[in-house]
N, C-alpha and C positions, 0 to 999 in steps of 0.2 A: 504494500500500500504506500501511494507518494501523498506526502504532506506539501502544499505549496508552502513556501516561505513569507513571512512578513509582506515580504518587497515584493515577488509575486503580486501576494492580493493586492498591495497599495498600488502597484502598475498596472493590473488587469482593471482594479475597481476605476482607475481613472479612466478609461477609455468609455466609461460607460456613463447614461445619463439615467438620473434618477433610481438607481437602484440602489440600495444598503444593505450594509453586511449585517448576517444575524445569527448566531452560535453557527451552523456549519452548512449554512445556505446564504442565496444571493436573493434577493427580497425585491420586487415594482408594485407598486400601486399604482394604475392609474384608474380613470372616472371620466367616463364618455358620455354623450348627449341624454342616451337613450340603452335599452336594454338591447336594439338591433345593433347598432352602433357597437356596444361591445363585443357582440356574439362573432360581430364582421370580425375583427377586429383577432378575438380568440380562436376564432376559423383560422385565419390569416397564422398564427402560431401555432396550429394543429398541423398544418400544412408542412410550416417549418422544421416543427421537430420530427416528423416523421421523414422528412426528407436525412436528417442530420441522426435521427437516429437518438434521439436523446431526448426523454421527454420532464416537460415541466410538472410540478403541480399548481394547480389553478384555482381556485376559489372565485366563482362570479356572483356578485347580488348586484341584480340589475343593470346599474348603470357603473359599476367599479367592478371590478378586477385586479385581482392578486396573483402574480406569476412568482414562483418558489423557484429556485433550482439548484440543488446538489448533485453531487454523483454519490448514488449509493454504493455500488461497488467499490466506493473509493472511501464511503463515509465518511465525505467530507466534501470541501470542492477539488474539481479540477480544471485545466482547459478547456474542456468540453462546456462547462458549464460558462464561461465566461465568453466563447465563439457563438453559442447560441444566446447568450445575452446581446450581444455587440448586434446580431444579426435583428431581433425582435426589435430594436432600438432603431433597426432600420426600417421597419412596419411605420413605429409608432410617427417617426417624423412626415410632415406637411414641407414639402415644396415651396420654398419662400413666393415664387413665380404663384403658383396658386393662389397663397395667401392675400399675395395685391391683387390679383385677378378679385378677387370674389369682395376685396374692401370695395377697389372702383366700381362694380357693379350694384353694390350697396348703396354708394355713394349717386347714383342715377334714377 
């Protein structure tokens, strides 16, 4: 069994937005519009892990979602969990281009 080292996680945890560490998992919260909104959303990370092989635990009430990830064979973290962090992190981001697109059209 590999233990990451201090430096490890303080270099993996930087790469990533919004997640914190919590005894031997990688922890996200977030809170979307709506209940579809999530689901899209936890789809979109069902997809991923099964592609990568490595799946999260997830906790959804409605409109928030909780993404968990450890390696259990490793009982603890590893790479694996912080590759598929980096990756969901790229779901969750919006498109700055979008984001003005939809202000101006608001703005009309």
């Amino acid at each position: 069994m590999y233990m990451m080292t201090l430096g490890e996680l303080s270099e993996r945890m930087s790469k990533l937005s919004g997640w914190s560490l919590e005894e031997n998992c990688i922890i996200k919260d977030l809170e979307f519009k709506d209940f579809k909104e999530s689901m899209n959303f936890i789809n979109k990370v069902a997809e991923l892990s099964e592609k990568m092989n490595h799946h999260p635990d997830i906790i959804i009430n409605f409109n928030r979602a909780r993404i968990s990830l450890t390696t259990h064979e490793e009982h603890g973290l590893s790479n694996r969990d912080f590759d598929l962090a980096e990756e969901i992190d790229k779901i969750d981001q919006i498109p700055e281009e979008k984001t003005e697109q939809s202000e101006n059209a608001d703005n009309k």
